[in-house]
TIKOL-467580 format. One line per field, with one value per residue (C-alpha): residue number from 1; residue in one letter; x, y, z. Coordinates in nm, 3 decimals. Layout:
! TIKOL-467580
resi = (NUM,...)
resn = (A,...)
xx = (X,...)
yy = (Y,...)
zz = (Z,...)
! end
This chain:
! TIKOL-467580
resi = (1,2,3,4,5,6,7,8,9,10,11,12,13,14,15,16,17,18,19,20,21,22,23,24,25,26,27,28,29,30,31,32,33,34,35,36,37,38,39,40,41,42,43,44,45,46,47,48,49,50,51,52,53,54,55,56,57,58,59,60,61,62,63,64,65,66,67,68,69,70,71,72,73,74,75,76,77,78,79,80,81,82,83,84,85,86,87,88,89,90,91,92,93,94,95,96,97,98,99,100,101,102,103,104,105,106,107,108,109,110,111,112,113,114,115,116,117,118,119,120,121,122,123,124,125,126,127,128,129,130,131,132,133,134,135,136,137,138,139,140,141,142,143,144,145,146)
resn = (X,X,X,X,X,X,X,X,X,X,X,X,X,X,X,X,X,X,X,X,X,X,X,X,X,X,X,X,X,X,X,X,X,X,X,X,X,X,X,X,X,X,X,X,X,X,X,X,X,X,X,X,X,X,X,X,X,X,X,X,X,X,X,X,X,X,X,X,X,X,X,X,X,X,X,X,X,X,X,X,X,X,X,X,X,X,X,X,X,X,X,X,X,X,X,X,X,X,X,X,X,X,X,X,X,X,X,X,X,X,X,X,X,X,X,X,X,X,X,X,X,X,X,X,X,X,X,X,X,X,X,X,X,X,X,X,X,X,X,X,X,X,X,X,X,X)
xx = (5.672,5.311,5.187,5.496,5.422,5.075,5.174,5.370,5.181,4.852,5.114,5.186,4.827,4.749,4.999,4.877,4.527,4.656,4.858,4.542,4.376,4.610,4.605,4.241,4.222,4.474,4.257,3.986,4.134,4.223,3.863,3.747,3.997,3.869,3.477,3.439,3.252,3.048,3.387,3.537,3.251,3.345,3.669,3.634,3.428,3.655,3.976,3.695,3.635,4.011,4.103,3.803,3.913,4.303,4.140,3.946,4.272,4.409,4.146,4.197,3.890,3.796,3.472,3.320,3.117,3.120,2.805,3.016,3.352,3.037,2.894,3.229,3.346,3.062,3.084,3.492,3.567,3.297,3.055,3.388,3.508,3.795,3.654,3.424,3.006,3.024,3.268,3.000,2.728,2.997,3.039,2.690,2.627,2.931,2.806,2.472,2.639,2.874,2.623,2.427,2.701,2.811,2.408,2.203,2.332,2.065,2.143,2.343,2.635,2.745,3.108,3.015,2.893,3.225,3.400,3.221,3.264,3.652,3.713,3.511,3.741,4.033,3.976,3.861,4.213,4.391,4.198,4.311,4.682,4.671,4.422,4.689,4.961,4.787,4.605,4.933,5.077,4.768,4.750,4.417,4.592,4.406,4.584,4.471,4.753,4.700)
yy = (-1.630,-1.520,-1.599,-1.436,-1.113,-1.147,-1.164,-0.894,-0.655,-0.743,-0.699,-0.342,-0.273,-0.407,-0.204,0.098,0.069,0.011,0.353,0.516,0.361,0.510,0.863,0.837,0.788,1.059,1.339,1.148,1.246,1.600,1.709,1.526,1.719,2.062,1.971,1.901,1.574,1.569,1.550,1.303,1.063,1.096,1.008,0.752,0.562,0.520,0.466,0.119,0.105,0.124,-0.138,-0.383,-0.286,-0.433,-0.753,-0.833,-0.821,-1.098,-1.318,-1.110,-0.916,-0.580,-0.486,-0.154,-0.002,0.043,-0.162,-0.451,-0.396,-0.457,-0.787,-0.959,-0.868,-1.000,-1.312,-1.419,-1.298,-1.282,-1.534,-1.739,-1.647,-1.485,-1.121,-1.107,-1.040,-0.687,-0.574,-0.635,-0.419,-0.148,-0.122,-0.114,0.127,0.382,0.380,0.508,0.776,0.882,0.879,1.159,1.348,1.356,1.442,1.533,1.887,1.965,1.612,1.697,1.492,1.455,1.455,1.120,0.971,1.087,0.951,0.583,0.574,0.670,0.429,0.131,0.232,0.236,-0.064,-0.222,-0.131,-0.301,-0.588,-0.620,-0.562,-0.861,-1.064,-1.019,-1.199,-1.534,-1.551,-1.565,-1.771,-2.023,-2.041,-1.847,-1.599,-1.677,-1.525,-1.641,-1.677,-1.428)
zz = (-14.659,-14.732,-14.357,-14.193,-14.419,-14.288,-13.937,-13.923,-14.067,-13.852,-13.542,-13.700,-13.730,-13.337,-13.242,-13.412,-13.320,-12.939,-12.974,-13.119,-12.809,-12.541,-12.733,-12.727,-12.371,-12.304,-12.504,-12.281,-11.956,-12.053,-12.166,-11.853,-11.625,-11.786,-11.742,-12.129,-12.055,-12.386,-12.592,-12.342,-12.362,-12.689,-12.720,-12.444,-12.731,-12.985,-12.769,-12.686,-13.021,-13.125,-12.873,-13.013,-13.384,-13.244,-13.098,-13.383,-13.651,-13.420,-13.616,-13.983,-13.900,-14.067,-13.979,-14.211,-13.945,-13.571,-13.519,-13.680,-13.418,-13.131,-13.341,-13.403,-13.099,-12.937,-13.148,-13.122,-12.827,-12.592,-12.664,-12.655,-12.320,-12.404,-12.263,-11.956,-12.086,-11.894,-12.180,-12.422,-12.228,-12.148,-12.500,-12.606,-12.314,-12.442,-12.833,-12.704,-12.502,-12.752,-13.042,-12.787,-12.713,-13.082,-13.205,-12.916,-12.852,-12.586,-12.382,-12.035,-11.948,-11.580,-11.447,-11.341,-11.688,-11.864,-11.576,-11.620,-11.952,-11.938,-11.663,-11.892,-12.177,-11.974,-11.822,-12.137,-12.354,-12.037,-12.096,-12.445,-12.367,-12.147,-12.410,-12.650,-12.562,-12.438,-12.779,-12.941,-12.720,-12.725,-13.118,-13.130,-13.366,-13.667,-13.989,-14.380,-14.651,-14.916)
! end
């Protein structure tokens, strides 16, 4: 009964960290559509980050910081061949952005950077979704008895 608990309630939180995901990318498109690329940048980030954070619970993973969604990411998923290599430099490549749009007030962001960075993001939830399903299916989802 312990496992099936388990199971369940890391599908709730996949499914709430997708949903955070997709809202993400919605505020995403919005600020982009009304020139606000800073903020879209942004919130491009963590809809990536929220889609990494729902991939890693598949294997029971919490990470504390952001630096350790990109590492364990990296590590299970990745390295493994589970998620094509450019998903690890889009990532690395958005938490730089975002970190200057969040702290570098004086740093200029193009139309075309927010628009990279919410296609990567886009593209990168998508790749999730579909991840999802086939790690089930092929017994990769990994969940401890507590």
């Amino acid at each position: 009964m312990g496992i099936q608990r388990n199971v369940e309630e890391l599908k709730r939180l996949i499914k709430e960290y997708l949903r955070s995901s997709h809202e993400r990318l919605e505020s995403a498109d919005i600020l982009f559509k009304a020139g606000k690329f800073r903020d879209s940048i942004s919130r491009s980030y963590y809809a990536f980050l929220d889609a990494a954070d729902a991939l890693l619970l598949t294997k029971d993973l919490r990470p504390k910081s952001h630096s350790g969604t990109i590492v364990l990411c990296n590590q299970h998923f990745i390295k493994e061949g589970l998620l094509d290599r450019k998903y690890s430099r889009w990532f690395k490549r958005i938490e730089k952005a975002r970190l200057e749009a969040d702290y570098e007030r004086q740093k200029e962001f193009s139309e075309q950077d927010a628009q990279d960075a919410l296609e990567e993001a886009m593209e990168f939830a998508k790749a999730i979704e579909e991840l999802l399903p086939r790690l089930y299916q092929r017994g990769l989802f990994k969940i401890s008895e507590e």
